[in-house]
C-alpha positions as CSV (number, residue, x, y, z in Angstrom):
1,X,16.3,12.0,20.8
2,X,13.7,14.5,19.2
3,X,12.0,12.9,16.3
4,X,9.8,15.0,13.8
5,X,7.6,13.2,11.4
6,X,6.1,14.5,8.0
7,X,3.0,13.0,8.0
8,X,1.2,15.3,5.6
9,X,-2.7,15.9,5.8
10,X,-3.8,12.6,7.2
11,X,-7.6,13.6,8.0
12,X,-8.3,13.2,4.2
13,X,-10.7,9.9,3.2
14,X,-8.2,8.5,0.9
15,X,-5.3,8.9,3.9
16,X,-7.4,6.0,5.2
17,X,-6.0,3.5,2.8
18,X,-2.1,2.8,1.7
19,X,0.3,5.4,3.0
20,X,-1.8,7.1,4.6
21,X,-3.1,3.8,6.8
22,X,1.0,3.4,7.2
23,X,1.7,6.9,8.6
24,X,-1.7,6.6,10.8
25,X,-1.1,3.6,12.7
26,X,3.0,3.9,12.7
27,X,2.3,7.3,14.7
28,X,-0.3,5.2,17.4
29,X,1.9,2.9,17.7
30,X,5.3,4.5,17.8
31,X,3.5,6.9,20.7
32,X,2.8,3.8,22.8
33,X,6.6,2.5,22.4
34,X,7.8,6.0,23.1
35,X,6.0,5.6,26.9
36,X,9.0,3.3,27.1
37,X,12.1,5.4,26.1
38,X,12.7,8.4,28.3
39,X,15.3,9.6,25.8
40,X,12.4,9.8,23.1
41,X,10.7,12.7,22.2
42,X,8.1,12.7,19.0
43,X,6.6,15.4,17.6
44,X,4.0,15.7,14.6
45,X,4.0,19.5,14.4
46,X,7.8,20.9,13.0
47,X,8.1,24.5,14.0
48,X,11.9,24.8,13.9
49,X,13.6,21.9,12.2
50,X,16.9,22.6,13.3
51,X,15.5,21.4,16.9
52,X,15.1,17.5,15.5
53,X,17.9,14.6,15.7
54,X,15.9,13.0,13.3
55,X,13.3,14.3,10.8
56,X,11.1,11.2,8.9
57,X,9.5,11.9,5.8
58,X,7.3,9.3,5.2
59,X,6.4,9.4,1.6
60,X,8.0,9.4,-1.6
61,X,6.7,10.3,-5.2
62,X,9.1,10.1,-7.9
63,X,8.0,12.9,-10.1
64,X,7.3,15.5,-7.5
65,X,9.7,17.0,-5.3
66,X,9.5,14.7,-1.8
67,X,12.3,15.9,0.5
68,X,13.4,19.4,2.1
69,X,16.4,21.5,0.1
70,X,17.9,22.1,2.8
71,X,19.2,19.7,6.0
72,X,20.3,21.1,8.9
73,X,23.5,20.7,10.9
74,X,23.4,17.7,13.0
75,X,19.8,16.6,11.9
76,X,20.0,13.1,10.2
77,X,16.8,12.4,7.5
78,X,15.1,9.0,7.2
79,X,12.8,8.5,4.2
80,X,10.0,5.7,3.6
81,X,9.6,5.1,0.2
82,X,6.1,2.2,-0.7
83,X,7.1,1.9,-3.9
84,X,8.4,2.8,-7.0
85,X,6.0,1.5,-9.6
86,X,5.5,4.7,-12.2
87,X,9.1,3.9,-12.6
88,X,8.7,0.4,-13.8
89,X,5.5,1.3,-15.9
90,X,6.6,4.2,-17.6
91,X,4.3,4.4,-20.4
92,X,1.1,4.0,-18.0
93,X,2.8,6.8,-15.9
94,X,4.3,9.5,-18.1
95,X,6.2,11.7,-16.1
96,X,6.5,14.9,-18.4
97,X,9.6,16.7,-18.7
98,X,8.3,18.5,-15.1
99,X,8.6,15.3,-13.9
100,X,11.3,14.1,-15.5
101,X,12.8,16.9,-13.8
102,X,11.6,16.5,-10.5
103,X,12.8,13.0,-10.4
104,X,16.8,14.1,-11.1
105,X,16.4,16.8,-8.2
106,X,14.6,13.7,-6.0
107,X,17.6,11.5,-7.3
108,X,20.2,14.1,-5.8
109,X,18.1,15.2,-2.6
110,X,18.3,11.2,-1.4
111,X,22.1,10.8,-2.4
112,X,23.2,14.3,-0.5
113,X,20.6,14.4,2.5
114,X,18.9,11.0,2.9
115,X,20.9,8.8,6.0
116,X,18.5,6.0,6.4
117,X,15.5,4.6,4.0
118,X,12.9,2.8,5.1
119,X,10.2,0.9,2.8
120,X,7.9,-1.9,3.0
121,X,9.2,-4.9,1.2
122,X,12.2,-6.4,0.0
123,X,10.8,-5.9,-3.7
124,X,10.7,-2.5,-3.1
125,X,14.3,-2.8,-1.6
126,X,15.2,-4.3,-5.0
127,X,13.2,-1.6,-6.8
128,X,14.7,1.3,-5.0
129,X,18.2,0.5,-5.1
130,X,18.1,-0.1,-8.9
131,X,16.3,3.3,-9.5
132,X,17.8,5.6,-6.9
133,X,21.3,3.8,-7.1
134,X,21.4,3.9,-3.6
135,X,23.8,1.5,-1.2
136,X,21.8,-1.6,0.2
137,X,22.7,-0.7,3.9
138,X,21.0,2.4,4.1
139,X,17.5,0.5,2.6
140,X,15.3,-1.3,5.5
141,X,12.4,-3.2,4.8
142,X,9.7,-3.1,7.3
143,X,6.6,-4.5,6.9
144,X,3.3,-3.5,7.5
145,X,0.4,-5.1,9.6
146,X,-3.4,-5.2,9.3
147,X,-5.2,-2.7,11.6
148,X,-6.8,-4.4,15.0
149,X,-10.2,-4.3,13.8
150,X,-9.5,-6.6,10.8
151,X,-9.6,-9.6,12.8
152,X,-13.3,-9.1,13.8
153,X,-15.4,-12.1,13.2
154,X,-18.4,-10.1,12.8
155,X,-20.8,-8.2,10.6
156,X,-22.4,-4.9,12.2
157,X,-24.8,-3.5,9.7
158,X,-26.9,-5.5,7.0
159,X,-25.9,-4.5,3.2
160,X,-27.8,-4.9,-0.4
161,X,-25.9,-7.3,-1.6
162,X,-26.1,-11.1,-3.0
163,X,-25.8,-13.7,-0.9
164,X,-22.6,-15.2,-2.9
165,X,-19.6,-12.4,-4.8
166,X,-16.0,-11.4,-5.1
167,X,-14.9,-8.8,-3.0
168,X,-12.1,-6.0,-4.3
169,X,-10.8,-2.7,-2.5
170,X,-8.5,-0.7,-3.6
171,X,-7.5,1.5,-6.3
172,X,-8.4,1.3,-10.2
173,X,-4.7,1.8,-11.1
174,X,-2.7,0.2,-14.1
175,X,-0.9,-2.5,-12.0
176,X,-4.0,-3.2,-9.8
177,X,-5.4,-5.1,-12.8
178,X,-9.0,-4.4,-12.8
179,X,-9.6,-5.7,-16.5
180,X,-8.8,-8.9,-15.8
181,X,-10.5,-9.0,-12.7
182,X,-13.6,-8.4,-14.1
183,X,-13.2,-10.5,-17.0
184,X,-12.2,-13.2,-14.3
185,X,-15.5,-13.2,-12.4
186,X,-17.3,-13.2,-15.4
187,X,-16.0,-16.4,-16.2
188,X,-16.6,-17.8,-12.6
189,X,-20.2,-16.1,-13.0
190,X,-20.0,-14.5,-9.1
191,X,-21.1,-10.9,-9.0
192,X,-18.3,-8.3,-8.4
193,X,-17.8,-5.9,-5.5
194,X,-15.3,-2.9,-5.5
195,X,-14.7,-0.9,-2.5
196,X,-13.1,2.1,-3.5
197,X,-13.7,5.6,-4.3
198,X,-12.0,5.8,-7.9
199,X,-14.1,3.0,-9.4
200,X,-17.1,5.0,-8.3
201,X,-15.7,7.7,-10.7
202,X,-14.8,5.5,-13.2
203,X,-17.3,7.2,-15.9
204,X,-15.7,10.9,-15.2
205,X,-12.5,9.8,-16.1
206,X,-10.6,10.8,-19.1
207,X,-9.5,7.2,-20.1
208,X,-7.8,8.6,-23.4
209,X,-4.6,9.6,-20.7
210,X,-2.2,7.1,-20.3
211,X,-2.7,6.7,-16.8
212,X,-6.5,5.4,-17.2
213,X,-6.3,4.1,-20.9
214,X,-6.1,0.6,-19.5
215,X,-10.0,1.3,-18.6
216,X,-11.2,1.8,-22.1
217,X,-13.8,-0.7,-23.3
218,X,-14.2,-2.4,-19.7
219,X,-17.5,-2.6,-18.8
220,X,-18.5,-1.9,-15.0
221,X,-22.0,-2.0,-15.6
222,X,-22.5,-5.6,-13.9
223,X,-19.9,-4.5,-11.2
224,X,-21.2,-3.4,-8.0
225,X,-19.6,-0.5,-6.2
226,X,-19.2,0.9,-3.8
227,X,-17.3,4.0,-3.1
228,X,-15.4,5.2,-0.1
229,X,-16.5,2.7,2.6
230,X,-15.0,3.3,6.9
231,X,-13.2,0.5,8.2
232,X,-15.6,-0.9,9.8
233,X,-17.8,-1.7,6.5
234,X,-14.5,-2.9,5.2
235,X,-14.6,-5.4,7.9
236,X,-18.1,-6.3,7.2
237,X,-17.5,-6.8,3.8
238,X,-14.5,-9.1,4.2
239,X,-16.6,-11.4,6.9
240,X,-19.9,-11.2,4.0
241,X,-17.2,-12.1,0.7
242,X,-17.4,-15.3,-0.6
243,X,-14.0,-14.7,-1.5
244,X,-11.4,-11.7,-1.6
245,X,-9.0,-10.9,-4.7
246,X,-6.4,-9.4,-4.9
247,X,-5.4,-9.6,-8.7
248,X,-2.4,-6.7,-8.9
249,X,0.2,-7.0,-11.4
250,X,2.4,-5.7,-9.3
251,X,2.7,-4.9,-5.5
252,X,5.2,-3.1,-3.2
253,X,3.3,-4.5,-0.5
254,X,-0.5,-6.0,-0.9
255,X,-1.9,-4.9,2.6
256,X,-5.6,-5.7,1.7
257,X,-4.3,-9.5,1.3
258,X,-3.2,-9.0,4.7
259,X,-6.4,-7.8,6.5
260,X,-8.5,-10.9,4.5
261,X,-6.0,-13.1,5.9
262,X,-6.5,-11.7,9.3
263,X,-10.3,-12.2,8.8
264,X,-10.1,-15.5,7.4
265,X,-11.5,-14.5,4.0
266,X,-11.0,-17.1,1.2
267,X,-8.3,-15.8,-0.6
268,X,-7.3,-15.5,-4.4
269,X,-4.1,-13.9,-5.1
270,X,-1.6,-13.4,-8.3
271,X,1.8,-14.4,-8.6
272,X,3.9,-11.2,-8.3
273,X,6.9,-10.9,-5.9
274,X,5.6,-9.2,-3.4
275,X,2.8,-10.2,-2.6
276,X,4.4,-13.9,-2.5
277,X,7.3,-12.4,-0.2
278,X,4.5,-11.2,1.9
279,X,1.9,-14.3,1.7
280,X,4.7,-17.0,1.4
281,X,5.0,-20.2,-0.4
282,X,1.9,-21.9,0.8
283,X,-0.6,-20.2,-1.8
284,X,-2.0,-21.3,-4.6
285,X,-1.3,-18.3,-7.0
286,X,-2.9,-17.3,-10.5
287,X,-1.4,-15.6,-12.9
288,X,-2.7,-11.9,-13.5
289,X,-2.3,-12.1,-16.9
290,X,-4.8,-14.6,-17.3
291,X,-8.2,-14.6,-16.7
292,X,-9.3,-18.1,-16.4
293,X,-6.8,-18.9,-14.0
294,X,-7.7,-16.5,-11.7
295,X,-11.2,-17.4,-12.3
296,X,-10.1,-20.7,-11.7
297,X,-8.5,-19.5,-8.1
298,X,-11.9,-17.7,-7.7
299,X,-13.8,-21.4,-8.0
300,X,-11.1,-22.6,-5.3
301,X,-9.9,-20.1,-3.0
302,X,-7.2,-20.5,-0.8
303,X,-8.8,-21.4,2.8
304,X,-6.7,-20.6,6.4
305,X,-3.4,-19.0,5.1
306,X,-0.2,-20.0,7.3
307,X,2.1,-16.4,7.3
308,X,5.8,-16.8,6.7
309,X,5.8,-14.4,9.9
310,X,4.3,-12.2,12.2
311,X,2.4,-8.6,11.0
312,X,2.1,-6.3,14.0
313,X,2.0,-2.5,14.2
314,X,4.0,-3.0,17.4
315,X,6.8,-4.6,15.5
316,X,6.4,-2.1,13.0
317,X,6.9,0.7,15.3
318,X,10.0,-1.5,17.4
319,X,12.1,-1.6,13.9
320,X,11.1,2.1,12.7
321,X,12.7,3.3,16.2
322,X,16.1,1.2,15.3
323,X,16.5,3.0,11.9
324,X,16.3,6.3,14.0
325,X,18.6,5.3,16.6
326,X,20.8,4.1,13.8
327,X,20.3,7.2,12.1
């Protein structure tokens, strides 16, 4: 079996974070489960896609076109789609008729040429299947995993920070709540830290658009940030946090909740599906649409998080090889 997969530029800095993290350690670890399958052959750079048994594109964007027009004979196509969430906040994520457009063509490209999906919760599942009208069967969820280095117990470099604050990474979007995140430590009166390149640029952002308007009038002056930071400072900064928060309004996943767990951060995170599908039912959750009670969560984190199962990039990498073989 000769696999292709479309892993796009992956040597950007924002790569490092979301799908790009996915795609990144899927490929490590898929190469080291490969060593045990002589039959499997896989192959980052397509030169003739009619050579593949299976060609894996591993990102999805509703409003621009996300799959090949054209599928060769005996070539089967899997597809990871994260999430779908411009679809269920429409107005924070006008399409345009271009994309409006786009996302019939992305419609019909899935129904005619996609064999197997693959995304990364079973919110998403739920998500996908309603907007894509797409049979169940073909829709596997297969979660992701914190990378190894997230469950280092140590700090390697000394930072400029106070002794005692929230921590935050991530992007600015709609759903990722930021207003009420700030507004929440404010009322718990613990200093802020984002780690993140977009709140960095926060101040060259046009937040008249709809897809930053939820910005206008918050204040970041008493918010420290601090841009693109390596996985390593990550780590540091997770060990260093009083206490991490994730405070999304909506998740298809919630991987930095993960990789606090994995370093034994005190965590606070909101009551949204997936991030309870992926935390379990041992959490105290707050509700993002309150302030106080997530700076209530903020005063008394939860401490030692039991998983509802095991995240591993090897298990990962086991399940993605089923949906080819199934493919």
């Amino acid at each position: 079996m000769k696999i292709a997969i479309i892993s796009g530029d992956l040597k950007d800095k924002d790569a490092v974070r979301g799908i790009g993290v996915h795609t990144n350690e899927l490929i490590k670890a898929l190469k080291n489960e490969a060593k045990n399958k002589k039959n499997f052959i896989l192959d980052l750079k397509m030169v003739k896609s009619k050579d593949y048994d299976v060609i894996h594109f591993t990102s999805f964007k509703p409003f621009v076109i996300s799959l090949s027009f054209i599928k060769p004979r005996g070539t089967r196509f899997v597809l990871t789609i994260h999430d779908l969430i411009p679809l269920i906040y429409p107005k924070n994520y006008p399409p345009g008729i271009k994309g409006r457009f786009n996302f019939l063509i992305n419609k019909l490209l899935v129904k005619m040429y996609v064999d197997e999906i693959i995304t990364i919760s079973e919110t998403s599942k739920k998500d996908i299947c309603r907007f894509l009208r797409v049979d169940p069967k073909i829709v596997h969820v297969i979660y992701l995993a914190p990378k190894e280095i997230y469950s280092k117990k140590t700090v390697t470099k000394k930072y400029n920070l106070p002794k005692k604050f929230a921590l935050y990474t991530g992007d600015i979007n709609y759903n990722k709540n930021i207003p009420n995140l700030i507004r929440a430590c404010e009322i718990a009166k613990i200093p802020l830290v984002i780690a993140g390149k977009q709140a960095l640029e926060v101040e060259k952002m046009d937040l008249s658009h709809p897809e930053t308007s939820h910005l206008k009038g918050v204040s970041f002056k008493n918010v420290i940030r601090l841009g693109f930071i390596l996985d390593e400072e990550l780590n540091d900064l997770y060990n260093l946090a009083t206490v991490y928060i994730q405070p999304s309004l909506y998740e298809g996943f919630g991987l930095p909740a993960l990789e606090a767990v994995a370093v034994k951060t005190p965590l606070v995170v909101t009551k949204t599906q997936a991030l309870v599908e992926i935390l379990g039912d041992n959490v105290n959750y707050v509700n993002p649409n309150d302030p106080k009670d997530i700076a209530r969560g903020i005063l008394k984190p939860n401490i030692n998080i039991k998983l509802p199962r095991e995240y591993t990039w090897e298990k990962t990498a086991k399940e993605t090889l089923d949906v080819y073989e199934k493919a």
